[in-house]
KOLZA-139445 format. One line per 5 residues: for each residue x, z, y of C-alpha. Coordinates in pm, 1 decimal, padded with zeros to 6 digits, m for minus. Layout:
X/Z/Y; ... $
This chain:
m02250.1/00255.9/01298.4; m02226.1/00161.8/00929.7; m01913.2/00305.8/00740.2; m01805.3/00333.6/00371.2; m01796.3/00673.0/00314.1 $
m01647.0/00900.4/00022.5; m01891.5/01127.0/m00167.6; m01642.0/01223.2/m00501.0; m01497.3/01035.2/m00790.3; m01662.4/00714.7/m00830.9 $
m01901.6/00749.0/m00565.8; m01892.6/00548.5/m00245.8; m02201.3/00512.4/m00014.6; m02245.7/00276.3/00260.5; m02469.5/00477.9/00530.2 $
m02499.4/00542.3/00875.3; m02253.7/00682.8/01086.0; m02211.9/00852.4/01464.2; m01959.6/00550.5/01631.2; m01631.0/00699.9/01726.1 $
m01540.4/00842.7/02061.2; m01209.6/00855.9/02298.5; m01078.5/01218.4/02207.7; m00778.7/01170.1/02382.8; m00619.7/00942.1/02675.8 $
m00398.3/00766.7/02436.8; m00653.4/00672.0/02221.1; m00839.0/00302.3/02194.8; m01176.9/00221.7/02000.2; m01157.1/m00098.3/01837.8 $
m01448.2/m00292.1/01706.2; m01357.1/m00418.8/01300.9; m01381.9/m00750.9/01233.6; m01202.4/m00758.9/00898.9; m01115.3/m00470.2/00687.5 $
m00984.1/m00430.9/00288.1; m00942.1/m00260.6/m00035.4; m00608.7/m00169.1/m00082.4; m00501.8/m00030.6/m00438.3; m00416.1/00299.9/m00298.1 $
m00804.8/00335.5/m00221.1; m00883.7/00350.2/m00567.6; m00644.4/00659.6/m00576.9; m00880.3/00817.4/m00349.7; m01191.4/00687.7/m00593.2 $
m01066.9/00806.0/m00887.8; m01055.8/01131.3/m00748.5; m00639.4/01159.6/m00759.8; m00549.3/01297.5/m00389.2; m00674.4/01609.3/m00298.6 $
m00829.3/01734.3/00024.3; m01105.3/01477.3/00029.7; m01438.3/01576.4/00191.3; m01760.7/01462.0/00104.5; m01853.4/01184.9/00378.0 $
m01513.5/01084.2/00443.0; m01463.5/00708.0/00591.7; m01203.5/00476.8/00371.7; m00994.2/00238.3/00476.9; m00651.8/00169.3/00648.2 $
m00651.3/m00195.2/00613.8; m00819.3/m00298.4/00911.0; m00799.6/m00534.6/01245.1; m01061.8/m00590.4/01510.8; m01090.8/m00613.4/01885.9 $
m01067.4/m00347.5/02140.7; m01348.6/m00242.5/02282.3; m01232.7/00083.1/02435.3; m00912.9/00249.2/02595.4; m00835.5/00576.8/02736.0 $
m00711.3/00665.0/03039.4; m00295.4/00673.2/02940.6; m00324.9/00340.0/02722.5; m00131.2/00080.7/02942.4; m00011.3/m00167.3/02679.5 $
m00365.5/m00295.8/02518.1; m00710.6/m00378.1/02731.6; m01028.6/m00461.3/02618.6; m01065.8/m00780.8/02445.4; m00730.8/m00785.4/02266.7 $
m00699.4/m00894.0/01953.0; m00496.2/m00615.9/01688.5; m00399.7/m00575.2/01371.7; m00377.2/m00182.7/01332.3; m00102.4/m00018.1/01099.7 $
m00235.3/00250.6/00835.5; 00031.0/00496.8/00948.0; m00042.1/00658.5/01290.4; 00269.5/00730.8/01494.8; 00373.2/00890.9/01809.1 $
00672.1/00644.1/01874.1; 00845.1/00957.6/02037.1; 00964.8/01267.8/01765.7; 01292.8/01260.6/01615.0; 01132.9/01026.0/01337.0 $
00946.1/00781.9/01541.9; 01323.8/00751.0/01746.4; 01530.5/00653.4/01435.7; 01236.5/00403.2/01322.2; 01105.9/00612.2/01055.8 $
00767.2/00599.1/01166.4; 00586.8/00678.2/00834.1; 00781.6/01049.8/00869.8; 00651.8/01108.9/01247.4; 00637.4/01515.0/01318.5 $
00309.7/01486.1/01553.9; m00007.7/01257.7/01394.2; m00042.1/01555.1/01124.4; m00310.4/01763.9/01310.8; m00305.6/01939.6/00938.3 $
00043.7/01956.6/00864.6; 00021.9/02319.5/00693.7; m00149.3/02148.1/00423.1; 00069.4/01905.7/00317.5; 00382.9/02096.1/00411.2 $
00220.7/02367.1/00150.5; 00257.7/02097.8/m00117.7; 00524.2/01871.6/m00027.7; 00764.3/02133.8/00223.3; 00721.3/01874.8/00499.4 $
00417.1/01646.9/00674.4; 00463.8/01311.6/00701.1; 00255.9/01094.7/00937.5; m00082.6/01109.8/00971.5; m00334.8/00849.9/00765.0 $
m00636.7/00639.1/00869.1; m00915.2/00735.6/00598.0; m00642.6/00894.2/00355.3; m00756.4/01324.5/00275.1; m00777.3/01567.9/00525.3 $
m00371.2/01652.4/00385.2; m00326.2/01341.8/00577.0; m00470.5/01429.0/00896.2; m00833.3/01376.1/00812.0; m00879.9/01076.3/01030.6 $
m01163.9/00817.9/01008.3; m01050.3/00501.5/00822.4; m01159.6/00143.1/00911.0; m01376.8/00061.6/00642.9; m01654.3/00075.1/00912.4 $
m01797.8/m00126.0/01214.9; m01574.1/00068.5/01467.7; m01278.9/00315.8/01430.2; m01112.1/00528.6/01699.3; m00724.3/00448.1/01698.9 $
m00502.9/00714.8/01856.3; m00142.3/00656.5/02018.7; m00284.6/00284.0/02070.9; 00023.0/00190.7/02265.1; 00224.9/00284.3/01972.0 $
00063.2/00123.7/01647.7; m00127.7/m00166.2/01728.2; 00010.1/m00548.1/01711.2; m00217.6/m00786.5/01958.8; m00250.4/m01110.4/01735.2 $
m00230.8/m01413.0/01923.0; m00443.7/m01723.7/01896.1; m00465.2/m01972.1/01618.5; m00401.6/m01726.8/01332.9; m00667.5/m01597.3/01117.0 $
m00809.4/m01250.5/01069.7; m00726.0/m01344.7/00660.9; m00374.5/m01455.8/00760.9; m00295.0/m01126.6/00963.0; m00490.4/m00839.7/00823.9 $
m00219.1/m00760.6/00574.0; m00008.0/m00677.8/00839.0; m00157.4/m00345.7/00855.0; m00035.1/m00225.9/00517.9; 00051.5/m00500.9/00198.2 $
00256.1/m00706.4/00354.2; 00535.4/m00456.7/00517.2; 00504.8/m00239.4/00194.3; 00621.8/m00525.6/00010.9; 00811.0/m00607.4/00212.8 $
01028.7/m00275.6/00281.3; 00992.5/m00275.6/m00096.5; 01190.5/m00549.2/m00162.6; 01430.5/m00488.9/00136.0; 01503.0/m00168.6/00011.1 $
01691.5/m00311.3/m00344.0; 01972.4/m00461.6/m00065.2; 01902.1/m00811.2/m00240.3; 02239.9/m00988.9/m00245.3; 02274.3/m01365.1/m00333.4 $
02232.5/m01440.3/m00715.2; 02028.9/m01107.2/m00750.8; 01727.9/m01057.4/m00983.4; 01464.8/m00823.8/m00932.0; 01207.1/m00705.6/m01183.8 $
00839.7/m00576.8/m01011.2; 00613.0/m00337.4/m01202.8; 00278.2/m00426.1/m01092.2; 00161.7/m00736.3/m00958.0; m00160.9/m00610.9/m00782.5 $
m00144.8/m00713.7/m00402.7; 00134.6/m00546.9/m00324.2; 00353.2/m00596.7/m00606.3; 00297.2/m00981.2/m00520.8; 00398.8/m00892.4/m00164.5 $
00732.2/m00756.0/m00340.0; 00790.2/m01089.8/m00504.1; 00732.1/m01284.3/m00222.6; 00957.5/m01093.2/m00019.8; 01200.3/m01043.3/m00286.5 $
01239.6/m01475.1/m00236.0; 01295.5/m01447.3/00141.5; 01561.7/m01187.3/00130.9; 01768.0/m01394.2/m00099.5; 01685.9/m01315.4/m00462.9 $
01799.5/m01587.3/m00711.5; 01510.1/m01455.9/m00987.8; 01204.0/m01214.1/m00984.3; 01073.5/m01120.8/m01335.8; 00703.1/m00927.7/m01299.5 $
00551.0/m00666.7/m01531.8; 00182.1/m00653.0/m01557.8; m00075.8/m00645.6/m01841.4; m00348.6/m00838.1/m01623.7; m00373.0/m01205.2/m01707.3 $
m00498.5/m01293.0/m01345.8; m00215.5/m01134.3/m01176.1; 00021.8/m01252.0/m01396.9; m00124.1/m01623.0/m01298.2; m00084.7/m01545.9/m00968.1 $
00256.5/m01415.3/m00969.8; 00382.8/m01721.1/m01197.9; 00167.8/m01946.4/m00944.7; 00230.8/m01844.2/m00624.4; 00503.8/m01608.5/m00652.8 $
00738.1/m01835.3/m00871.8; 00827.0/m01554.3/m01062.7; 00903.2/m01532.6/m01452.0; 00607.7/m01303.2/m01602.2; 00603.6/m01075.1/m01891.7 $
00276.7/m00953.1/m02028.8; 00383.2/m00535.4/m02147.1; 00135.0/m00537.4/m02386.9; 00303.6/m00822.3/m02597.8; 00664.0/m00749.6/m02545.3 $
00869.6/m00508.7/m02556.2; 01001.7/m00469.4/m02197.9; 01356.9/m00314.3/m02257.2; 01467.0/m00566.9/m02523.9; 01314.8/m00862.6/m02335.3 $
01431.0/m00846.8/m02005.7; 01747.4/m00710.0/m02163.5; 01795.5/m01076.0/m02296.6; 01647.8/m01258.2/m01990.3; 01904.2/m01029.5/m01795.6 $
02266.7/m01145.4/m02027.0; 02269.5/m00766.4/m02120.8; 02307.5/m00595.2/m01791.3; 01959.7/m00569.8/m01681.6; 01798.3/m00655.7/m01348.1 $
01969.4/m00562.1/m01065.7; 01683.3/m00386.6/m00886.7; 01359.2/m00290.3/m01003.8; 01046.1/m00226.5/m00800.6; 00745.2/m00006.6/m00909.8 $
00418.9/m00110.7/m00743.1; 00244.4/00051.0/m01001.9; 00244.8/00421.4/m00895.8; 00043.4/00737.6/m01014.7; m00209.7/00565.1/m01243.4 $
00032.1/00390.5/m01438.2; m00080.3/00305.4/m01841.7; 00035.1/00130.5/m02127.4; 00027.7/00190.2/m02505.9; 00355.7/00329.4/m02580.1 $
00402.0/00696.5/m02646.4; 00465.9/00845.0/m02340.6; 00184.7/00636.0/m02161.2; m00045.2/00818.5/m02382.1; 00100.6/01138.8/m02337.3 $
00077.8/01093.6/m01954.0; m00290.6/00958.5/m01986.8; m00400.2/01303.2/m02208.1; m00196.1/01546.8/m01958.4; m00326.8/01396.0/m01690.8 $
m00716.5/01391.9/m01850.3; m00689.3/01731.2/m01890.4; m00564.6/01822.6/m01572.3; m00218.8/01967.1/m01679.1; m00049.1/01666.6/m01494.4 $
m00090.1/01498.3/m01191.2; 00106.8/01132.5/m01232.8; 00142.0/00856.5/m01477.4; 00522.4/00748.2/m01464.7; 00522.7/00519.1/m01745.7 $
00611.5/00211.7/m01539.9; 00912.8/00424.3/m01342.6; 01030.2/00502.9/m01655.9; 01034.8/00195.4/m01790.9; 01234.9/00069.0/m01421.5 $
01486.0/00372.3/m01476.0; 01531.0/00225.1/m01839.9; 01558.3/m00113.9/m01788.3; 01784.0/m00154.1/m01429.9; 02123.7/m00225.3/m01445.2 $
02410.5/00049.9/m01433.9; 02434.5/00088.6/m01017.6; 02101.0/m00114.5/m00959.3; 01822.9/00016.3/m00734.5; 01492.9/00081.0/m00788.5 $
01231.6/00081.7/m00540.6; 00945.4/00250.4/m00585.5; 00612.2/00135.7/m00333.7; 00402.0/00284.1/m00559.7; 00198.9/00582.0/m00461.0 $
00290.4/00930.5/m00605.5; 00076.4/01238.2/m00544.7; 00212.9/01568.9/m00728.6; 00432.8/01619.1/m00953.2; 00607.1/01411.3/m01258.7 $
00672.5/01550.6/m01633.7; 00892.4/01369.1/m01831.2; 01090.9/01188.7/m01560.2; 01415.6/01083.7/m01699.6; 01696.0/01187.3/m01440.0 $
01941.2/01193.3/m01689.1; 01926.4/00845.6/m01703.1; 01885.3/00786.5/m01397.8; 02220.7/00990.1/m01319.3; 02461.2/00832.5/m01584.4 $
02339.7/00465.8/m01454.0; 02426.1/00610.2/m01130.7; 02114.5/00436.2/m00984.2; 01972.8/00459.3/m00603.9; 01662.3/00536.1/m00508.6 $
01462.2/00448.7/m00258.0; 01098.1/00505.4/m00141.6; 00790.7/00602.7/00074.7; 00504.1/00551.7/00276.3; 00589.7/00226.0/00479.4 $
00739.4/00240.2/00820.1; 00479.8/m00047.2/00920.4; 00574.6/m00041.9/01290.9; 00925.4/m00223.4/01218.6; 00805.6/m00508.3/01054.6 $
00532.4/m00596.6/01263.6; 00656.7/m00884.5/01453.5; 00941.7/m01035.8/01232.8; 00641.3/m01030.6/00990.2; 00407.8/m01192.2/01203.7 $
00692.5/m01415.6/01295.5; 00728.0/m01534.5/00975.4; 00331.9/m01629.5/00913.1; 00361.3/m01795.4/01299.4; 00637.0/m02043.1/01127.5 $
00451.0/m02086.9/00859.2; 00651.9/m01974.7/00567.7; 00404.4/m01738.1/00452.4; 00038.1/m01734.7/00434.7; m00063.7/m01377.8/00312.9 $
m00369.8/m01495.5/00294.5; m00328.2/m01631.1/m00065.4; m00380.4/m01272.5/m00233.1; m00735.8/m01300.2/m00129.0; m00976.8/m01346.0/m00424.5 $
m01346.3/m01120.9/m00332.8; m01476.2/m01167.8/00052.3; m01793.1/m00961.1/00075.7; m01970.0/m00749.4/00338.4; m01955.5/m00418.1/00475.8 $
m02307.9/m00324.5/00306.9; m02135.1/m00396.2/m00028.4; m01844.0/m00177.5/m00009.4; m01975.9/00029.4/m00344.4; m01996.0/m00218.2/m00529.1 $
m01729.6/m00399.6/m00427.6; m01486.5/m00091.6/m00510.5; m01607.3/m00096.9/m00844.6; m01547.1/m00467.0/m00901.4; m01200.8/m00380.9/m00737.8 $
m01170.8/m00100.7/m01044.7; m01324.7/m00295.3/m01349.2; m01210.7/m00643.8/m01311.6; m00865.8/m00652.4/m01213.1; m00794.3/m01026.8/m01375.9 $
m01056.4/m01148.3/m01154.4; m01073.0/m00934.2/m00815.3; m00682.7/m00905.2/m00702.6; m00771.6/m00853.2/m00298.0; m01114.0/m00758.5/m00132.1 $
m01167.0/m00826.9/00215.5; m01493.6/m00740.7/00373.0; m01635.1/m00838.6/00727.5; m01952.6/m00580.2/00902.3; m02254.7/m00777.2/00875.0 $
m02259.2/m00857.4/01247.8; m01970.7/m01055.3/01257.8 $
């Protein structure tokens, strides 16, 4: 089969692949019919999260049919249509139990590894390191999917791959983003970041009740798209100062959450941007924080802030003082996709969403290297890349 595979910093290479195999009773093969760039993929190609190995298969934004099942798998059959959430889960550890599927204790086959650099393993990854389990992503004409009775959503007719796909990953994060400021009526909430999923956090910001969003970007094109679709109030960071302006929009007290959807490759011109962009050049640090800082700064005295965003080591200069006297809550991680699956796809069913509208590059499979570079280089322009295998 053909598959995007991973080959070092800035190198991606569409070749030739053996087609995945059932390793275990549990698992399914599923043919892709749409797949994605998600922003966390460029972590991965600018050579941020370690453990990658040279032929490595992206992606964990996928959705296809089934093609395949093992002997144990009794809730899918061949010919089902699923969307397929990046997070692989057992649905039966302590985690998976308590709904906190994105911590789950057995999809880890190389838990050591992570556990030697965070203390712990969370789940395991489609197409995210070898840290993460080293399983094939979905960038790719077929994947294997293990625990398929677990993950998997079947998709039911009349909805489009485009209005689903984001299911397996954008949509929830966003989602669990915003749910995770406990919104109250007559709240605003500030987003840092207005790639795919920060306009995932505004969106779902709205449903839960907000009153305002305000978003944070230095992108023109995503700061269209979050005035134009998202409703929200935008503020450019590179001509306004962020504290003193939201400060006013905000009678004083500042928002009362704050979402980062920015994460580890964070920039901006002010001091400490540049001091995390030479620290990090140089290898003596492994995270850009500017945009948490600025959300520690900037939320309210007993606000929340959310942070979505993908971290990968460890932060210098993160201000916990602050943090501490605003007596602020935090709250964070990889998504637990599984609980938001059908009150998500609920919602697109009635029609008062259409995730669709983040979409602005739709290329093929064969183009995945270029395409990740567009994704990189022109960010006002190319918010959301799907891409389809040629044979569909």
């Amino acid at each position: 089969m053909k598959a995007a595979c991973w080959y070092g910093k800035h190198d991606v290479r569409v070749l030739d692949v053996p087609d995945p195999k059932i390793l275990n009773p549990h698992d399914a093969i599923v043919k892709i019919t749409t797949t994605a760039i998600c922003g966390s993929d460029l972590h991965l190609y600018d050579g941020y999260i370690p453990t990658m190995e040279a032929g490595d298969i992206l992606g964990h934004e996928f959705m296809g049919e089934v093609v395949e099942t093992g002997s144990a798998v009794t809730k899918l059959k061949v010919g089902d249509r699923v969307v397929v959430p990046f997070t692989i889960c057992c649905g039966k550890c302590f985690f998976c139990r308590r709904g906190l599927w994105s911590a789950c204790d057995n999809t880890n086959p190389n838990a050591e590894t992570a556990a030697a650099l965070y203390g712990f393993s969370g789940a395991g990854l489609f197409g995210y390191s070898h840290m993460m389990g080293g399983y094939a992503g979905g960038q790719a004409e077929y994947v294997r999917v293990p625990f398929a009775d677990v993950g998997p959503i079947r998709i039911p007719d009349g909805l489009s791959d485009e209005q689903v796909l984001f299911l397996s990953d954008i949509f929830p994060t966003g989602y669990m983003a915003a749910e995770n400021c406990n919104i109250q009526p007559g709240d605003t909430v500030a987003v840092w970041g207005c790639g795919p999923v920060g306009q995932f956090a505004i969106k779902s910001a709205y449903l839960l009740g907000a009153e305002r969003v305000i978003a944070i970007d230095d992108v023109p094109g995503r700061l269209e798209m979050a005035q134009r679709e998202g409703k929200a109030d935008v503020l450019n960071f590179d001509d306004e100062d962020i504290f003193d302006k939201i400060s006013a929009m905000t009678g004083g007290l500042g928002p009362d959450a704050c979402i980062d959807a920015v994460g580890l490759e964070a920039h901006g011109h002010t001091i400490d941007a540049l001091y995390d962009q030479l620290k990090t050049a140089v290898y003596l640090a492994t995270d850009r924080l500017h945009a948490l800082r600025q959300a520690i700064r900037v939320c309210r005295k007993g606000g929340t802030v959310s942070v979505p965003g993908v971290y990968g080591g460890f932060l210098d200069k993160f201000p916990f003082g602050t943090a501490f006297a605003k007596g602020l809550t935090f709250k964070m991680g990889q998504t637990h996709v599984r609980d938001y699956l059908e009150p998500l796809l609920k919602l697109i069913g009635e029609g008062k969403i259409d995730p669709s509208f983040v979409i602005t590059h739709r290329v093929g499979l064969s183009d995945a290297a270029s395409a990740y570079q567009t994704f990189k280089d022109e960010k006002s322009d190319c918010i959301k890349v799907v891409m389809k295998p040629q044979w569909v």
